[in-house]
N, C-alpha and C positions, 0 to 999 in steps of 0.2 A: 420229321425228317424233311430235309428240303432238297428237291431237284431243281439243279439249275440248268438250261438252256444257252448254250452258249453256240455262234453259229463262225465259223474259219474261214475264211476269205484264203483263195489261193493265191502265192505269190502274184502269179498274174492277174488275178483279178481284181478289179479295179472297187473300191464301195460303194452302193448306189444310195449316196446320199445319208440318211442318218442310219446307223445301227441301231439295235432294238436289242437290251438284254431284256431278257423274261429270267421269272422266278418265281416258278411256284411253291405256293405253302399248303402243305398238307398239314390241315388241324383239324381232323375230326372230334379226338375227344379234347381239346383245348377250349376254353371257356374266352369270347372278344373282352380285351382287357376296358375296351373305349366304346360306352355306347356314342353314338351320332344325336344328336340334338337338331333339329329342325333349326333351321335360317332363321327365321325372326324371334327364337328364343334366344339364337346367337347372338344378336343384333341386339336384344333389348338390354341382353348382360354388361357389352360391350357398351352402351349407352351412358347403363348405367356406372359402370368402372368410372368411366370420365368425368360422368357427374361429381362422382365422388370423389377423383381425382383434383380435378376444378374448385371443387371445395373446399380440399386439404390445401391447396395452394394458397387458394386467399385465403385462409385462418393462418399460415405462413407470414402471408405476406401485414397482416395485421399483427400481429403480434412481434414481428420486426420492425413496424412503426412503433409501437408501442413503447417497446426495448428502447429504439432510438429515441423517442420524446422522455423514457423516463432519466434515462443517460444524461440527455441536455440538462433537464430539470437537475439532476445533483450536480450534477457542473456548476450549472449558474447557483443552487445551494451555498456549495464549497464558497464560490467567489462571493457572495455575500457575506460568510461566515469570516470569511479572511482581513474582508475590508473592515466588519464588525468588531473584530479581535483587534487589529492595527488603528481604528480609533479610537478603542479604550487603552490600550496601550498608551497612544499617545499623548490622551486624554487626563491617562493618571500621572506624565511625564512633566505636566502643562506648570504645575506650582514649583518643579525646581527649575524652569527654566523662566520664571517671573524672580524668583528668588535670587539666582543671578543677576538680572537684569540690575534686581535693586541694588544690590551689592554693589557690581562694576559701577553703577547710579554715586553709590555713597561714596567709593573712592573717587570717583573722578572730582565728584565740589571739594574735595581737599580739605573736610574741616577736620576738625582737632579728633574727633570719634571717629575718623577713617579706618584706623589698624580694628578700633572695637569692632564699627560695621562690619569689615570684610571677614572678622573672624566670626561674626553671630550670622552674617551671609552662610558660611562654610558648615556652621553647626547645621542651619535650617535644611541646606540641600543634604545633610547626608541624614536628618531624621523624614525628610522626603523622600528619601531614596532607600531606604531600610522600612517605610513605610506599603511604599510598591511594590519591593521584593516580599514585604510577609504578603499581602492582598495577593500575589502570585502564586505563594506557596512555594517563596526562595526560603531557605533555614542555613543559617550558621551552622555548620559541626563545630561540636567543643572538642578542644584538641589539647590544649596544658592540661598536664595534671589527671589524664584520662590514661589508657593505659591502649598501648599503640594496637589501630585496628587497620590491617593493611586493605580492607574495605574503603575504609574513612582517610584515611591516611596515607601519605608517601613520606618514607624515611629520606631524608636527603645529609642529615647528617648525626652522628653517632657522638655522646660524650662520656668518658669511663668517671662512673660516680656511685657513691656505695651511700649516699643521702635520702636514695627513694628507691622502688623497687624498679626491677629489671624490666627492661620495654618502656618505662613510662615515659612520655612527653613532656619534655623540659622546655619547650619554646618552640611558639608559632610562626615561621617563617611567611607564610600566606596562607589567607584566610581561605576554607574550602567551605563547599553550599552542597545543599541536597535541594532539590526539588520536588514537590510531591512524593518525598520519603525515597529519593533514589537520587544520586550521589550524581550532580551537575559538576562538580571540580572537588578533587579530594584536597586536604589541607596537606603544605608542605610542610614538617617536621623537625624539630631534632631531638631522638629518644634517648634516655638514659640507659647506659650498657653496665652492669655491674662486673 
């Protein structure tokens, strides 16, 4: 049970200075929820928290350096891995653009074997260049004569014909690639409609 103490000031009377509520707590059979700890056990706990605090911070803060220096390190990773890819790239690019050279070379002296050269030029860069694309893991789709796979394929044009079965691809309009077994450009088409 609690009495409170509360003291009324008459209109006319003026405050003198601070008011003072009281309030007493009757707890006889009530058990203190909060024992008191002595000052320098206070003090040592309090110490201690910071220390620990203090601690937790720098292992924070180390491990945010950490974070940050591993970040960089695949950064510059990447950018080595990139310039490494783009001079093999360019590196595998190197024999059709000598191949050229030679060609435009053959045609320009004029002699009698110019049309030969520039067609056995044309042959070399395109077995160079279907050389690069397999080493990459470019692949052809087969598309005549297959039986139309709108995965593989785009119909673009349609012919009524009772010669082959229904769907099947009568003619390759352009050529479509997969790449590591997943479809870089589908071929364009023209299927047989029965």
């Amino acid at each position: 049970m609690t009495d409170k103490t509360i003291t009324i000031l008459e209109d006319d009377q003026e405050p003198l200075g601070e008011q003072i509520f009281q309030a007493e707590i009757d707890s006889p059979n009530e058990e203190v929820a909060a024992q008191e700890l002595p000052v320098e056990e206070t003090d040592a706990q309090v110490q201690q928290l910071m220390a620990a605090n203090a601690e937790l911070a720098e292992q924070v803060k180390r491990v945010s350096a950490e974070f940050q220096n591993f970040r960089r390190r695949q950064e510059e990773e990447a950018r080595r891995v990139k310039v490494r890819i783009q001079g093999d790239t360019l590196r595998s690019m190197l024999p059709i653009l000598d191949n050229l050279e030679r060609m435009l070379k053959a045609v320009d002296q004029g002699s009698e074997g110019a049309y030969e050269a520039l067609l056995k030029g044309v042959e070399l860069i395109e077995k160079d260049v279907k050389k690069i694309f397999d080493e990459h893991g470019l692949a052809p789709i087969e598309a005549v004569g297959q039986l139309f796979d709108p995965a593989l394929h785009e119909a673009v044009m349609m012919q009524e014909t009772d010669e082959v079965p229904d769907q099947t691809i009568l003619q390759e309009l352009q050529k479509g690639y997969t790449l590591n077994d997943r479809v870089l450009r589908p071929s364009m088409v023209q299927v047989a409609r029965n």
